[in-house]
N, C-alpha and C positions, 0 to 999 in steps of 0.2 A: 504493500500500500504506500499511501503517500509520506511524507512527515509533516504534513502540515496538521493545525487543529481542526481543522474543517473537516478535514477526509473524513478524522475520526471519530466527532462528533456527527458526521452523518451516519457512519457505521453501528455505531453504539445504538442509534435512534430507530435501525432496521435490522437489531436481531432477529434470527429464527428463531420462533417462539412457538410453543404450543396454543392455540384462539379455539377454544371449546368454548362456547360461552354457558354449556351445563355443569362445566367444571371451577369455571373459573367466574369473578365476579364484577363488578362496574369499578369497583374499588381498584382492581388491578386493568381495565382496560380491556375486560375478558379476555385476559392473557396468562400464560404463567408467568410467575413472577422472580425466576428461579436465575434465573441472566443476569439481570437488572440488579436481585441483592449480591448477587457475586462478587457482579463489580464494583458495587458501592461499596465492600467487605473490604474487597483488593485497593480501592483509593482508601477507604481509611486508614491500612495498615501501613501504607506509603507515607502517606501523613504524619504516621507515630515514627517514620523511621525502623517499623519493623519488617518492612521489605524493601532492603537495600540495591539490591539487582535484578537484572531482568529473570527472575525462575521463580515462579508463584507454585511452592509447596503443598498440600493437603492434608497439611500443619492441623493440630487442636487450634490454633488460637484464631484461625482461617474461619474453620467450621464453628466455634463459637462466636464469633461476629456474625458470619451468618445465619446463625440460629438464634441472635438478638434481632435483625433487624425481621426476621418470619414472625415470630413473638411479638412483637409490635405493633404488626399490621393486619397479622393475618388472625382468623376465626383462633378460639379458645379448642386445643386437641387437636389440632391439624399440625400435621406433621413435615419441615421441611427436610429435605434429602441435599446436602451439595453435592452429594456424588453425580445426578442429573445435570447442573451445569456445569459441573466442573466436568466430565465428558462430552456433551452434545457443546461446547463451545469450541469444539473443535472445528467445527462446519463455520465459524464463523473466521473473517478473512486476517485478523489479529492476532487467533490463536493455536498454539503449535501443540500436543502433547510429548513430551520425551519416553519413550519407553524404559523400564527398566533393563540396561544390560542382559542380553540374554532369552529376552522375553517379550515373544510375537503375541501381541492384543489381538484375539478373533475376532478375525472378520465380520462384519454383520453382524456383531451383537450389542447390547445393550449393556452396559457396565451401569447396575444400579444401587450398587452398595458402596459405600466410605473403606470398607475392607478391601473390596475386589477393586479399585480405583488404586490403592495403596500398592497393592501386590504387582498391578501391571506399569503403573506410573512412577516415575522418581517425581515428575509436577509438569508445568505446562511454561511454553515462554510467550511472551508477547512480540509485536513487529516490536525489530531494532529501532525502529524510529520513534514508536509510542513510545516505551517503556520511558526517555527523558522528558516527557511532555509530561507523564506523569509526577516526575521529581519540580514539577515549577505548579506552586498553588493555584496563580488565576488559572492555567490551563485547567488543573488538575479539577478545579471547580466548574468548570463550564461545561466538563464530561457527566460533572455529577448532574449539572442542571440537567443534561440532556437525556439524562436514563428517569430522572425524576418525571418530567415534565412528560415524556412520551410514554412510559407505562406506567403512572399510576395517577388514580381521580384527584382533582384538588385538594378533597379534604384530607387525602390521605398523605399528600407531599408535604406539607409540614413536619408530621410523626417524624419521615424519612430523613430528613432536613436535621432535625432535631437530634435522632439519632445518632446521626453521623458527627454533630458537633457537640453529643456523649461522647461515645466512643474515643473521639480527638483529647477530649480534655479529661474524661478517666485515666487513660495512660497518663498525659502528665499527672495525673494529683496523684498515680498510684506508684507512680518514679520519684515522685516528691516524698512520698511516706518514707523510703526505702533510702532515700538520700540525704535526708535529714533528721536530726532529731526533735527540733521543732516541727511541731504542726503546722500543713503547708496553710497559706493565706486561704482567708473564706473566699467561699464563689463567688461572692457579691460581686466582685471584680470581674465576673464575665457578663455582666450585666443579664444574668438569665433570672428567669424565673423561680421562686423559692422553692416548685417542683422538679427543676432541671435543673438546678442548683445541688440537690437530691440526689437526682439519679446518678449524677456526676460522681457527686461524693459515695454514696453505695457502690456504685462500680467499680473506682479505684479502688478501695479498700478492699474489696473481691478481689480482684485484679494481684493486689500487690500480697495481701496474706496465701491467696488459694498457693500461687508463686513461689514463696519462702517456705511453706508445707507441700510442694510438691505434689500436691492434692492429695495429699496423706491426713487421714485425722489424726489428729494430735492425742486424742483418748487409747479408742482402739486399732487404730493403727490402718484401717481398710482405706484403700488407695483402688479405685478404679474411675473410667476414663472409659465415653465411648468414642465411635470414630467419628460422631457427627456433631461434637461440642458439648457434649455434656459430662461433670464429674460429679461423682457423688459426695463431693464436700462441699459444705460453706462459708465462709467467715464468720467467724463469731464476735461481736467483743463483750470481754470480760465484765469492765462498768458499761451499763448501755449508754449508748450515745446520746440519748436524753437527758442522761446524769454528766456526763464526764467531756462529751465532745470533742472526744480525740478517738481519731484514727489511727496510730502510729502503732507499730508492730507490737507493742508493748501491750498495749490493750487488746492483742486481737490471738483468736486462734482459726484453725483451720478443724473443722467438725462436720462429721457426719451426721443427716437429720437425726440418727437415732441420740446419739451422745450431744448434739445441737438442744435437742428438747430437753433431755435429762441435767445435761449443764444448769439449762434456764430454770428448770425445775426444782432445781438443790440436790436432784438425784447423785448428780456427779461433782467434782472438784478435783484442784491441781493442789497439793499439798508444800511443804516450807524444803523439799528435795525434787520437785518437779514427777512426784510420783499420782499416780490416781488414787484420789480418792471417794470412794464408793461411801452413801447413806446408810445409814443404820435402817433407814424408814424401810430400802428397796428389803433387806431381809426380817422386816419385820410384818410388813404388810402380805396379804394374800398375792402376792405375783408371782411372774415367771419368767424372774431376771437372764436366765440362759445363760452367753457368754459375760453378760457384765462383770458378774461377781471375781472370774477369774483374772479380770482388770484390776484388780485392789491393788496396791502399791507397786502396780508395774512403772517403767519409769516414761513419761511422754515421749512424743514425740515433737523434736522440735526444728528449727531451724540450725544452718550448720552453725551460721555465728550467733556469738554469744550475744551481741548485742540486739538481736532480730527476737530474743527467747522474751516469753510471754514476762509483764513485770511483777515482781512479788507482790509491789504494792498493789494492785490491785488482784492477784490471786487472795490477799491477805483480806481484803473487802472480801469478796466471792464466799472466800470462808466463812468469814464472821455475820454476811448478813444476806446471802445467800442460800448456801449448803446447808441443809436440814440434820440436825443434828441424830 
């Protein structure tokens, strides 16, 4: 293709898309919508500096970008897949796929899983000429207007819009936790809204704890990850942010819903040796604690450095006016 902006903003604008309009709804332009967040996924991460050269991977942090902005927009239980565009953008005139060394992709088929996508691809490259138009913002912006404006309704291009200047500004506030010990500056200063102000801040702090726990809970130790952006941990923090107002690794841990809820509950606690400690209540009451019980003074799990480790002073609150005695 060309290297000019235009070529590719006309390109962008006439993806092959699938147009059922029983499947798909006014909100997306009865189109799929599966192209369109890809690329918004792939400029954001350009944005943050987390794709430095021409080779778009099918990375977690790829597939969970695009699994926030399907989330967002799309019906509550509806399921997005990037395996679908991150294969069928192949047909489009931008994008290359790299085979893995070794390994001939069948013919005629359909790669519709984040597995079977991994196993045949090492990732995808863009025209030599794009990939720099994407490293300059106004360009990189006017790509965005054009996937915005052309598949999806009015009311829905805000959400998107909005999105993507979460996304931009979570990574920084979630680089800023990790790089400082002071709490970074309020969002007031993006001039967002006390809602997007919000999001902003919940995501970095996601972002920057899930990061330093490796998506490993901190309790019981379970660590998994699928291929389409999802983990089964969350960020915790120790004083809630309603009390305390801080973000910073110190306050936060990395927790699986089930030890998530037991934490909040006083069920569980981190003790004055960073070991678990388990409620008197869970063995006193009629339940069926299962594996918990065998968590009793196991030792956490935590970050590698010392200064990233959850802080006493607030494990010490936790104790004293949390943990159920």
């Amino acid at each position: 293709m060309c290297g000019k902006i235009d070529c590719y903003i006309d390109a962008f604008a006439k993806l092959r898309t699938d147009k059922n309009r029983n499947r798909w709804t006014e909100a997306t332009t009865f189109r799929a919508p599966h192209k369109p967040l890809l690329l918004l996924s792939i400029l954001d991460l350009v944005a943050q500096g987390r794709i430095t050269r021409n080779f778009i991977e099918p990375a977690f942090e790829l597939a969970e970008t695009f699994a926030g902005y399907w989330q967002r927009i799309m019906p509550i239980g509806s399921a997005g897949n990037m395996a679908y565009p991150f294969f069928y953008m192949d047909s489009e005139p931008f994008w290359t796929l790299v085979s893995r060394p070794g390994v001939r992709p069948p013919a005629g088929r359909t790669v519709s899983s984040m597995r079977r996508i991994r196993e045949l691809y090492l990732g995808a490259r863009l025209d030599d000429e794009l990939f720099p138009l994407l490293l300059m913002e106004p360009l990189r912006e006017k790509l965005r207007a054009a996937l915005v404006k052309t598949y999806f309704a009015p009311e829905v291009r805000p959400l998107l819009l909005e999105q993507g200047r979460i996304n931009i500004r979570a990574d920084e506030y979630g680089r800023a936790l990790l790089e400082s010990a002071e709490p970074p500056p309020d969002h007031g200063v993006y001039e967002e809204t006390p809602e997007t102000a919000g999001r902003v801040r919940d995501q970095g702090f996601r972002k920057a704890i899930v990061q330093l726990y490796e998506h490993r809970c901190a309790l019981c130790g379970i660590r998994m990850l699928t291929l389409d952006g999802h983990t089964v941990v969350e960020a915790a923090h120790i004083v809630p942010w309603r009390e305390s107002h801080d973000d910073r690794p110190a306050n936060g841990l990395a927790l699986c819903r089930l030890c998530h809820w037991s934490f909040d509950q006083g069920l569980m606690g981190v003790g004055k040796n960073y070991e678990v400690l388990i409620s008197s209540q869970v063995k006193r009451e009629p339940n069926f604690p299962g594996h918990m019980l065998t968590l009793s003074d196991r030792p956490i799990f935590r970050p590698g450095q010392e200064k990233y480790w959850p802080g006493q002073g607030n494990l010490e609150r936790h104790r004293q006016k949390v943990l159920k005695k």
